[in-house]
Every structure is written in structure tokens, then in C-alpha cells.
C-alpha positions as CSV (number, residue, x, y, z in Angstrom):
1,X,-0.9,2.4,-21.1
2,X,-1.0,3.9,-17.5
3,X,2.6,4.2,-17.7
4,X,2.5,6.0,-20.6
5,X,-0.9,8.3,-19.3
6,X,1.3,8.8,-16.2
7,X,4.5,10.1,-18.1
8,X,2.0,12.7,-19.3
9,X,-0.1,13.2,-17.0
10,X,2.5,13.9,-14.0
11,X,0.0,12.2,-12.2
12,X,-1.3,9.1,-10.4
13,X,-3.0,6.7,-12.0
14,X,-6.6,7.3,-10.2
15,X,-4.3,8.6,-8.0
16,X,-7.5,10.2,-6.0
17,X,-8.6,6.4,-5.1
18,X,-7.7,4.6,-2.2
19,X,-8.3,1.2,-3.0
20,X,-6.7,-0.9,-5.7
21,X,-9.7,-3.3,-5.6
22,X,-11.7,0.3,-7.0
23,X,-9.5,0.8,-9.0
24,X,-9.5,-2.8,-10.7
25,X,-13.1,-2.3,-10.8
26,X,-13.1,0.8,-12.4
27,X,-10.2,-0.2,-15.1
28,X,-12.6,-4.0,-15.1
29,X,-15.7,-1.5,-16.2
30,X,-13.9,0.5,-19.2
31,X,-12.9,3.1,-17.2
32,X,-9.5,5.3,-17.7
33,X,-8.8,8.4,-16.7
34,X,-8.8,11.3,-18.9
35,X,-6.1,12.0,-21.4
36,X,-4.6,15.7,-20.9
37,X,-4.6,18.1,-23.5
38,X,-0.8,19.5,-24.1
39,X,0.6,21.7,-26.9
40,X,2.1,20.0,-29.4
41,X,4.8,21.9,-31.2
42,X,6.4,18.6,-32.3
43,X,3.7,16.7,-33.6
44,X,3.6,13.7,-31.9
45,X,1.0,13.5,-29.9
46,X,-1.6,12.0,-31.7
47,X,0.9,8.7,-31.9
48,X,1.4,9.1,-28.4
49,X,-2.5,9.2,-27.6
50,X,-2.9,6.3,-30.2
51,X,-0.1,4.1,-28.5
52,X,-1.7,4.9,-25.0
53,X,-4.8,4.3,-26.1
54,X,-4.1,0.6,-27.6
55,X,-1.8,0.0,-24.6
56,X,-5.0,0.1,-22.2
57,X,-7.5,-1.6,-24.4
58,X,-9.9,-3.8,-22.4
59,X,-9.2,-6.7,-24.8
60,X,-5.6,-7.6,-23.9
61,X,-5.3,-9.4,-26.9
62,X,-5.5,-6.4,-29.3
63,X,-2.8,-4.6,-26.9
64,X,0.7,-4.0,-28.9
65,X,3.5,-6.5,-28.2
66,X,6.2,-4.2,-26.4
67,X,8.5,-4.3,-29.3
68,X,5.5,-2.3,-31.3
69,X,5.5,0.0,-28.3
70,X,9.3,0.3,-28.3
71,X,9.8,0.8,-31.8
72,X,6.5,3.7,-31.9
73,X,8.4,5.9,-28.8
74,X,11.8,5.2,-30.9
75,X,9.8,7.1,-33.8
76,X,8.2,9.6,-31.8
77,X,11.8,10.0,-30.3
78,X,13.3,10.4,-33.5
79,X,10.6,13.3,-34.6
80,X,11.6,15.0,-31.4
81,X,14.8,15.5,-32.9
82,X,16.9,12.7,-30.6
83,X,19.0,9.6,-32.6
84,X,17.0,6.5,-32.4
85,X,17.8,4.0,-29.5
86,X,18.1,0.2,-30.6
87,X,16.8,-1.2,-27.3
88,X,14.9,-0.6,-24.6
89,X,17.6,0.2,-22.3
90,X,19.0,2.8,-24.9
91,X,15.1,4.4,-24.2
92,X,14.7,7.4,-21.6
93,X,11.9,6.9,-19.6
94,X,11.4,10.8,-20.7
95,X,12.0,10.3,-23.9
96,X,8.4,11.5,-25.1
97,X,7.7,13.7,-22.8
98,X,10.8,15.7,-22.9
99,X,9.2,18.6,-24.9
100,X,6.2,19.0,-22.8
101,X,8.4,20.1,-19.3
């Protein structure tokens, strides 16, 4: 999840804090940074906020196994016009965020 808000975000995770032991505390107490708002014009954002979302759940055990999460970007990938990658190593680490430069 915070590598995925990252990718979007062009930013730090709580990049403004100095301390990890904050920032555990914060992400420990429910906290996450906001999720930006970026035009759309290929429609999958909403699966990208949902993935981010369930990738930074506070129950880890209701987080998506990363094959889920490699087979939702190959999807969103796919709407975005690119051939679908089998594995992860087929998957550019911009491949979501490629229209939103």
C-alpha cells in the first residue's frame, strides 16, 4: 500500500516526519496519508485506490496476497492500453502510473 500511495503520490511516505518510531505510531493508530486526487482519463483509478486501500488495511490478514495485487495492476495495465505481463518481473514499476506524468 505505501508503495503503491507513493507511485502516486510522488511523494514520501509521511515524508514530513522524522522518526520512523512516529511513523509506526501513526500507521499503529489508523493513520495514512491522504490519497491524491488525479484525472482519470483511463478509468482506473478507483481499482487503483481500492487495491491501495486493501494493501494498507490495519488487519493484515484481510491484506491481498501479492499475486491478487499482481494480477489487479496487470488489469489496470491492460485498460491502459499496454499487453498484459505474466510475472512480476514483466511489471514496470510505472506501469499504473504512466498516464498520470
Amino acid at each position: 500500500g505505501i508503495v503503491l500511495w507513493e507511485m502516486l503520490s510522488r511523494s514520501d511516505y509521511f515524508g514530513e516526519v522524522a522518526f520512523m518510531s512516529d511513523i509506526e505510531s501513526m500507521v499503529i493508530s489508523g493513520m495514512r496519508p491522504p490519497i491524491p486526487k488525479i484525472d482519470d482519463p483511463y478509468g482506473v483509478m478507483d481499482d487503483y485506490v481500492a487495491l491501495l486501500s486493501e494493501c494498507w488495511d490495519n488487519d493484515p490478514s484481510v491484506r491481498p496476497p501479492f499475486s491478487s495485487i499482481v494480477s489487479r495492476l496487470n488489469k489496470m495495465k491492460q485498460k491502459l492500453g499496454h499487453s498484459s505481463a505474466s510475472t512480476t518481473s514483466d511489471l514496470p514499476a510505472d506501469a499504473v502510473c504512466c498516464c498520470f506524468k
